[in-house]
C-alpha positions in Angstrom: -10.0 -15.3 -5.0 -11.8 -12.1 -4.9 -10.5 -8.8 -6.5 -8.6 -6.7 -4.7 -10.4 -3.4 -4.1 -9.4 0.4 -3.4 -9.0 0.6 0.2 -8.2 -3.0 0.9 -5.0 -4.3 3.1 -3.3 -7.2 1.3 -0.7 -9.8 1.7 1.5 -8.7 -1.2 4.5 -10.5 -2.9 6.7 -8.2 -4.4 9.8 -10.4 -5.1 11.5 -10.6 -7.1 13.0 -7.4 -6.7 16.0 -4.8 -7.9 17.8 -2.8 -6.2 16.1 -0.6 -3.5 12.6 -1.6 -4.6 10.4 -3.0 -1.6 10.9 -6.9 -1.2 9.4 -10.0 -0.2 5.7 -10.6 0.7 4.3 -7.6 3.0 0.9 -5.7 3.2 0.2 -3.5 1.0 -3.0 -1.3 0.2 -4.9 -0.7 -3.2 -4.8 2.4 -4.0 -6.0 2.7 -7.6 -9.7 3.2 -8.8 -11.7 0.5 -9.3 -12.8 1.3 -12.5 -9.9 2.1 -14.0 -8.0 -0.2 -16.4 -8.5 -3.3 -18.6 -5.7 -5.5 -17.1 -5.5 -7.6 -14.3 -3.3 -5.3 -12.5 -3.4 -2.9 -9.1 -2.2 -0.3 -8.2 -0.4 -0.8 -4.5 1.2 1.2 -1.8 3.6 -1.2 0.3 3.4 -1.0 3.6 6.4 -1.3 5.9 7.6 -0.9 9.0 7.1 2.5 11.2 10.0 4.4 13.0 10.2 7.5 14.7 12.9 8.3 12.0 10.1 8.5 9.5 8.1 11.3 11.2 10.0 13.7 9.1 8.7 12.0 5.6 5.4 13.5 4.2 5.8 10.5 1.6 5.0 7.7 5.2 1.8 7.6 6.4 2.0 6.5 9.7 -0.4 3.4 10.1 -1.5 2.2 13.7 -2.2 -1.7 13.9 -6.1 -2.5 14.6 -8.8 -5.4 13.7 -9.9 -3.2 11.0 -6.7 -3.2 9.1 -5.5 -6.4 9.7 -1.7 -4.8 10.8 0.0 -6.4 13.8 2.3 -3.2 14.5 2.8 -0.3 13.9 3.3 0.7 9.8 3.9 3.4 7.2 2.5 3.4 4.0 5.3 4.3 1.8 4.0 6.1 -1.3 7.3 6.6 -2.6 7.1 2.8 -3.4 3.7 3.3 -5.5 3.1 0.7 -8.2 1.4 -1.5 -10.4 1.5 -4.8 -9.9 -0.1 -8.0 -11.2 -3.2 -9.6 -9.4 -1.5 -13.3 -9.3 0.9 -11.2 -7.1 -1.7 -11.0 -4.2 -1.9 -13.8 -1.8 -4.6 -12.7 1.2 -7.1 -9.8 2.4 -5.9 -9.0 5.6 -8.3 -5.4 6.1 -9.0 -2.0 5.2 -8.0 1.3 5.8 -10.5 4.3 6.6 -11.6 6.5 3.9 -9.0 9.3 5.2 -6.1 7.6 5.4 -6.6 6.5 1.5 -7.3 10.1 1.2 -3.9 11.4 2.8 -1.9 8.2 1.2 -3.2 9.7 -2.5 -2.4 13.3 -1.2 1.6 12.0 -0.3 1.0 10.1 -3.8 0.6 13.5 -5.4 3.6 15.1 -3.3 5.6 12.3 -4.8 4.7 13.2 -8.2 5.0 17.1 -8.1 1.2 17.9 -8.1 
């Protein structure tokens, strides 16, 4: 399988789960630098579902579905629910988003994180 790269949309499983972590397998973006750690981990920003109800979140980036990303409706990327996870967790390269929307997912990133 290849490696998942900065940018990329992937089929992502993220159980098992606790609590109100994100769940089951769902896309998910690579947000972290390629060149950046030793591991065979990624850093990932799930994607979920998008509702009007989120328009009020600077932490969702509203993601429209197209050939280039690979979505089939309408998303959010939910930085809230940045995180690390392990390579054997990715199952399929479904797209990629445009260099601005990893640039405004890292900018809700930093909101997330006080910066």
């Amino acid at each position: 399988m290849a490696k998942p790269r900065r940018g990329e949309v992937w089929l992502v499983n993220f159980d098992p789960t606790i609590g109100a972590e994100i769940g089951k397998t769902r896309p998910a973006v690579v947000i972290g630098d390629d060149a950046i750690g030793r591991l065979p981990l990624r850093i990932v920003v799930p994607i979920t579902e998008w509702g009007p109800r989120y328009a009020s979140h600077p932490w969702k980036l509203h993601l429209r579905a197209s050939k280039g990303n690979g979505l089939s409706k309408e998303s959010a990327a939910d930085a809230f629910q940045v995180k690390s996870v392990s390579e054997t967790r990715f199952r399929q390269r479904v797209g990629a988003l445009t260099a601005d929307e990893i640039e405004e997912i890292a900018a809700a990133i930093a909101l997330c994180v006080g910066l």
